[in-house]
N, C-alpha and C positions, 0 to 999 in steps of 0.2 A: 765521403758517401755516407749516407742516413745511416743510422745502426738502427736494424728489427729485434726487438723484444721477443721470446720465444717463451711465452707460457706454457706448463707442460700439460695442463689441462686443455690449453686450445688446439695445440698440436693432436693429442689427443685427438680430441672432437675432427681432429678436420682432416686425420688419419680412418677415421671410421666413416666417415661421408664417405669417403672413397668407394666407399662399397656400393654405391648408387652407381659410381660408374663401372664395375663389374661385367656387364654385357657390351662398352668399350675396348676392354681390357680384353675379355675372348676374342673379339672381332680382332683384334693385333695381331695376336698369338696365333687365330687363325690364320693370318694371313703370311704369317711368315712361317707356321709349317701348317698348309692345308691339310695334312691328312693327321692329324695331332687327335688322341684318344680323349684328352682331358686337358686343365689348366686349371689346377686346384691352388686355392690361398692359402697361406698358412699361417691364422693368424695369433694363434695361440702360441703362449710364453713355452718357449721349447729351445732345442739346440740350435733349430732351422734358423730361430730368430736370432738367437745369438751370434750366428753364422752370417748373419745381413741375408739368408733366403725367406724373400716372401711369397714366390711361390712356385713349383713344382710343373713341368710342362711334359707329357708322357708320350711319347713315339710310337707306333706300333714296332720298329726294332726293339722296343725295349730301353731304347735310350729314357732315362730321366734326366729332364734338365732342369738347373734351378738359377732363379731368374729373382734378381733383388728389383725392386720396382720404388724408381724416385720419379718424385712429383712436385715439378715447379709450383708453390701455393700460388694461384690465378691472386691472392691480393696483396702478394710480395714481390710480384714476377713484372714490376713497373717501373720504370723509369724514373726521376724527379718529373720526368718531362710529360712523364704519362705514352710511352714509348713502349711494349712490351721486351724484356730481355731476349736475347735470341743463342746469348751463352750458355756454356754448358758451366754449371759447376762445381769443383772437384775437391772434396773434401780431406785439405792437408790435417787438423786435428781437429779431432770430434769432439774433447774436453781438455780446454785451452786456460789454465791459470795465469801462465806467465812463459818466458821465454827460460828453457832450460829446466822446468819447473816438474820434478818426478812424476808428478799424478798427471800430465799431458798423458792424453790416448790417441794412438794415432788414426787417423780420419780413413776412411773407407776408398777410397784411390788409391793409398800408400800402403794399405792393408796387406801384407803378401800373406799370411794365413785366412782371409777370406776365403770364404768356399763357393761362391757362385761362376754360373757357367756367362750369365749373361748382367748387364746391366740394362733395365728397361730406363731410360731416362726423357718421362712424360713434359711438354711444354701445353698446359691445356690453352692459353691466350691463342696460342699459333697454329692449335688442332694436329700439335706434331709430336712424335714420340721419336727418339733414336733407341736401337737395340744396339747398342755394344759388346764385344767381346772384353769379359773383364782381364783377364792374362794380358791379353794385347794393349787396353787401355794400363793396366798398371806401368807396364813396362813401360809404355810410352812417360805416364805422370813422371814417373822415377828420374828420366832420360831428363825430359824436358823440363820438369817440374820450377828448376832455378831459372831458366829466362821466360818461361810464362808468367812471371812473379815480376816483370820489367816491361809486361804488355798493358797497351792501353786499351782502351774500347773507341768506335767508332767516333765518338764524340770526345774525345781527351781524357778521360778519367781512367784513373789506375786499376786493374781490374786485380789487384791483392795489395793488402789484406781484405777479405771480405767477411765480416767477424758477425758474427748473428750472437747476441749475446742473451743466457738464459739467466736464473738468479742468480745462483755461482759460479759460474765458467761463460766461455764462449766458445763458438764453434769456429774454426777458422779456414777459409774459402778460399782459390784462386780461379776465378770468372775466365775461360778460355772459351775465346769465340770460335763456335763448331769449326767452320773451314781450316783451322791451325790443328784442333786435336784428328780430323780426320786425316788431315795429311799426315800426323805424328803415325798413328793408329794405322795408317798404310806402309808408313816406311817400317813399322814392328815386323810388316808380314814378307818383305823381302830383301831380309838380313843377306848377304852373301860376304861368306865367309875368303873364300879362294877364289881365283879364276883361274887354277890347276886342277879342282876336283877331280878327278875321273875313277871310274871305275877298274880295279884289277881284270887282270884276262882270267874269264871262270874256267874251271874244270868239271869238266860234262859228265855226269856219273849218274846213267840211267836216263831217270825222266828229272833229275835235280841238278843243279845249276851249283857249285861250290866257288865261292870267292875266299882268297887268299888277303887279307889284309897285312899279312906282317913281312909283306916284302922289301919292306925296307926303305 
């Protein structure tokens, strides 16, 4: 598969176009909490960023959510074939020397001190965005991460390593096609531990309800 060059100046520039698409961006947010106070960007050098939060979505409960926002570049997001990608994907290391190699950082999927609530993860060719839960997607990467690294894509080709290489480092990829991480991402949400669970017999004290857990 072609390797893309990642200038950091171009990155740059086509990180700040972004902001053209901005009343895009509300229109989401809108829609996935209609009654949403704000949806502010945060683009200035701060902890947010460092945090992989780009920007801050506010509830009238008072909930803040913070929402990392990836964007397929529309002139990277192509095929040899001229096909647009329809994968999701998932960034195993962010700054990639060598295999084993100390100054490796690890990539924003496998990130477990990451601090966002969501992953916005934009496809502008296909006019389609997925909002992920990142907890749920991590766990998933973690789980699955070693046989999505043995997956092909539709047409035969290996979907890892996918290595975007900047002047010094590269970044390194494993391309999962949506249908595989949503089923992962569903099996996260219904872990079932026992098929004994049950509840102690409570003790009624008043208007409160007391369960005994240590019966043994």
């Amino acid at each position: 598969m072609k390797a893309l060059i990642h200038d950091f100046n171009e990155r740059l520039q086509f990180s700040q176009a972004q902001s053209d698409q901005e009343s895009a961006w509300i229109g989401f947010y809108q829609q996935a909490w209609p009654m949403m106070l704000a949806a502010v960007r945060l683009d200035a050098n701060s902890k947010f960023q460092q945090h992989g939060i780009d920007r801050h979505v506010y509830l009238p409960n008072g909930k803040i959510l913070a929402i990392d926002e990836k964007i397929r570049d529309p002139n990277q997001a192509k095929d040899r074939d001229g096909d647009p990608y329809e994968d999701i994907l998932l960034e195993e290391i962010s700054v990639f020397y060598g295999d084993r190699d100390p100054r490796n950082r690890i990539g924003w999927a496998l990130d477990s001190q990451k601090q966002c609530d969501y992953i916005a993860y934009a496809i502008p060719l296909l006019s389609r965005c997925y909002l992920l839960p990142f907890e749920l997607l991590h766990m998933a990467t973690v789980k699955n991460l070693a046989d999505w690294k043995t997956l092909k894509d539709k047409k035969g080709r290996r979907c890892y390593p996918l290595d975007a290489p900047n002047r010094s480092y590269i970044t390194r990829n494993c391309a999962v096609p949506w249908p595989i991480l949503q089923a992962a991402i569903s099996n996260e949400m219904r872990r079932v531990r026992s098929d004994g669970l049950a509840l102690p017999i409570p003790t009624i004290r008043g208007h409160q309800a007391e369960f005994d857990w240590n019966d043994g």
